[in-house]
C-alpha positions as CSV (number, residue, x, y, z in Angstrom):
1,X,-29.3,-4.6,0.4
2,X,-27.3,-6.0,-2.3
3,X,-23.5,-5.8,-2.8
4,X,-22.1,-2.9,-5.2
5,X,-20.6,-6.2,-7.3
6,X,-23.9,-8.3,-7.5
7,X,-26.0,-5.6,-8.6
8,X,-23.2,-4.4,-11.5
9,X,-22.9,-8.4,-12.2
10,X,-26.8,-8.3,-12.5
11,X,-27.0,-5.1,-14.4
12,X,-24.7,-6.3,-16.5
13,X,-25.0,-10.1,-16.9
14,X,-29.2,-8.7,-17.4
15,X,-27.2,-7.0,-20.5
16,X,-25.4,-10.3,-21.6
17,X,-28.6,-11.9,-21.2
18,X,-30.1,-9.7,-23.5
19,X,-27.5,-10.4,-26.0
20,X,-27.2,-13.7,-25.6
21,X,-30.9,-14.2,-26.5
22,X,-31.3,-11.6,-29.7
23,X,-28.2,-13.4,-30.9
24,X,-30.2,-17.0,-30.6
25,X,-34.0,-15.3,-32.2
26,X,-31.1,-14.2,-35.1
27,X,-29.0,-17.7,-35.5
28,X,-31.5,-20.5,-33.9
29,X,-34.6,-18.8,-34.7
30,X,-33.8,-17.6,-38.0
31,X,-35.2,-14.3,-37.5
32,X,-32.7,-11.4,-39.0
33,X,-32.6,-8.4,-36.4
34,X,-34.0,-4.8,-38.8
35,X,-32.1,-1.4,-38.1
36,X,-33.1,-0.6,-35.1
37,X,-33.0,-4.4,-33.2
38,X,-29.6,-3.6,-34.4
39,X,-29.2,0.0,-32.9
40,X,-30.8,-1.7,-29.6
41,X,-27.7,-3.8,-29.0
42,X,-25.1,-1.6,-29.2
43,X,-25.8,0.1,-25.5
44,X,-26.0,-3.7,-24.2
45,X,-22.4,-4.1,-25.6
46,X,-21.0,-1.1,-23.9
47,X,-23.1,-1.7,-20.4
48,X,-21.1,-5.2,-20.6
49,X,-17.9,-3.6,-21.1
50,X,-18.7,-1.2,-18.7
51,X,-19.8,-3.9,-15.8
52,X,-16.6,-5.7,-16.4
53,X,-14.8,-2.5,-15.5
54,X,-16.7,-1.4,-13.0
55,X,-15.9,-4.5,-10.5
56,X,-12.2,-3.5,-11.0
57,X,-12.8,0.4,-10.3
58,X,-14.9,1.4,-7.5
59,X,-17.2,4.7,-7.4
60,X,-20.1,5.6,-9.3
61,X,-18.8,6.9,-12.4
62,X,-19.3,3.6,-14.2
63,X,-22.4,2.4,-12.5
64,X,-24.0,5.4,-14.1
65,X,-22.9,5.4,-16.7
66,X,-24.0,2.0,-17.2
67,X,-27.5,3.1,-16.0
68,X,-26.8,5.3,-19.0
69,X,-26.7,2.8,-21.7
70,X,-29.4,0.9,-20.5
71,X,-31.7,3.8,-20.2
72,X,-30.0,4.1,-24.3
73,X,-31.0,1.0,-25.0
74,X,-34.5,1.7,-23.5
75,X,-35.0,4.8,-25.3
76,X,-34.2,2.7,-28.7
77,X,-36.7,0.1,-27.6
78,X,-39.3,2.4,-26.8
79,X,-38.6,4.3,-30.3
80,X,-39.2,0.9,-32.1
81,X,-42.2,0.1,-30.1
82,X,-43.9,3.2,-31.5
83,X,-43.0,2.1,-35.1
84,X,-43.8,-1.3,-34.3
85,X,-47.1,-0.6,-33.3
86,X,-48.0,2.6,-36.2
87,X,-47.9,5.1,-33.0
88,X,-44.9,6.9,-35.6
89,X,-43.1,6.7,-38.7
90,X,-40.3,5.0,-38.3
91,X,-36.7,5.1,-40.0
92,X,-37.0,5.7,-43.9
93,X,-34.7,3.1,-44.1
94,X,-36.3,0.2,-42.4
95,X,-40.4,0.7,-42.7
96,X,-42.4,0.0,-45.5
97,X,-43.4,3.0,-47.6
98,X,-46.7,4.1,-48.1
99,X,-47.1,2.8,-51.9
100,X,-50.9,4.4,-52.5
101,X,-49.3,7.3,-54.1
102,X,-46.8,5.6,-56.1
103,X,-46.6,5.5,-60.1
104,X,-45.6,1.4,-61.0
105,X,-41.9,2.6,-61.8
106,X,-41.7,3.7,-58.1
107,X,-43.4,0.8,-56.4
108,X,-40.8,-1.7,-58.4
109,X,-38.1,0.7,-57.1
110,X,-39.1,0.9,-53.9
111,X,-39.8,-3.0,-54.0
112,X,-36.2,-3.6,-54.7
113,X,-34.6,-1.0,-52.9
114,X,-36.3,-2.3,-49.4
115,X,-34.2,-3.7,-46.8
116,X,-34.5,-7.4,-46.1
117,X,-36.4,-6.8,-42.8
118,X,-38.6,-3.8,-41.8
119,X,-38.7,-2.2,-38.3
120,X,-42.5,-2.0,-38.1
121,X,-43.3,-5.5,-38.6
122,X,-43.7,-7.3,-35.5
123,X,-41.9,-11.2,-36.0
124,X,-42.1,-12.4,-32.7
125,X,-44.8,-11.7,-29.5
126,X,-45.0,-13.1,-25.8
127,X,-48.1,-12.1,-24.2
128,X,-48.8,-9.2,-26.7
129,X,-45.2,-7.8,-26.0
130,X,-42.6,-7.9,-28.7
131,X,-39.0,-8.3,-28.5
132,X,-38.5,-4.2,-28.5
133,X,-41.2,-4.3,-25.9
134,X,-39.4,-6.8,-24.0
135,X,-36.0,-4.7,-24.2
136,X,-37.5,-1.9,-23.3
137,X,-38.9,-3.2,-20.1
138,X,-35.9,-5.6,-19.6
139,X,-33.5,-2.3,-19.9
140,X,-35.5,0.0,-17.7
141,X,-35.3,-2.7,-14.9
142,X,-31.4,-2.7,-15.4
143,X,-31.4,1.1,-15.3
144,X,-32.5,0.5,-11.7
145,X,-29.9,-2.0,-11.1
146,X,-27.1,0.6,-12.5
147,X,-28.6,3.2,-10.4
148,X,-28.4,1.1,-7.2
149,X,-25.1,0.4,-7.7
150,X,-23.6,3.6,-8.0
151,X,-25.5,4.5,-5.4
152,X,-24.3,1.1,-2.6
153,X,-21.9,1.8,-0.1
154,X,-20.4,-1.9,0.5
């Protein structure tokens, strides 16, 4: 069995990780992250905040609640996947809109009142799994880190 502080410094280096490699798709890879990429990094933030403190406080408290904001972050990825993939609308603010209906007026309006990148387009796939995908999956497998964690004795 791992050590209390390896599996927070996994959890939350897995977290960093995370970070680290939206941040590179966005400024290396020239790919600009939609609303809810965005949305998706928040929880990473805070589970790196909370790993840092959690190796200076002992108990579970922290190691939960970093299980919760990975199982946030999750939730997010999983919401995006659905829109990603047409399973659900997503946002108003970040899909396109459905333009069959729309007069030309509305179409020009909706054409320049569009944000820049839309949550249910899909600009990046390894093996059929997109970056939400990836999160998602990533997250949930922290989750289990956090859990263990709170959970260790040594």
């Amino acid at each position: 069995m791992l050590k209390r502080s390896t599996l927070i410094l996994l959890a939350a280096g897995g977290s960093l990780a995370l970070m680290l490699g939206a941040l590179a798709f966005q400024y290396i890879g020239q790919m600009p992250p939609c609303t809810l990429c965005i949305w998706q990094r928040y929880p990473h933030v805070l589970a790196i905040l909370i790993g840092a403190l959690a190796l200076a406080v002992s108990g579970p408290a922290l190691p939960f609640l970093g299980a919760l904001s990975a199982l946030a972050t999750a939730g997010v990825a999983l919401f995006h996947t659905g829109v990603e993939r047409k399973w659900w609308d997503g946002l108003q603010s970040c899909s396109a809109p459905d333009i069959s209906a729309l007069s030309p007026q509305e179409l020009l309006e909706a054409i320049n009142n569009a944000p820049i990148v839309q949550c249910d387009q899909i600009p990046w796939q390894l093996f059929g799994l997109s970056m939400a995908n990836w999160n998602a999956v990533i997250s949930l497998g922290l989750a289990v880190l956090w859990v263990m964690a709170a959970r260790s004795k040594a």
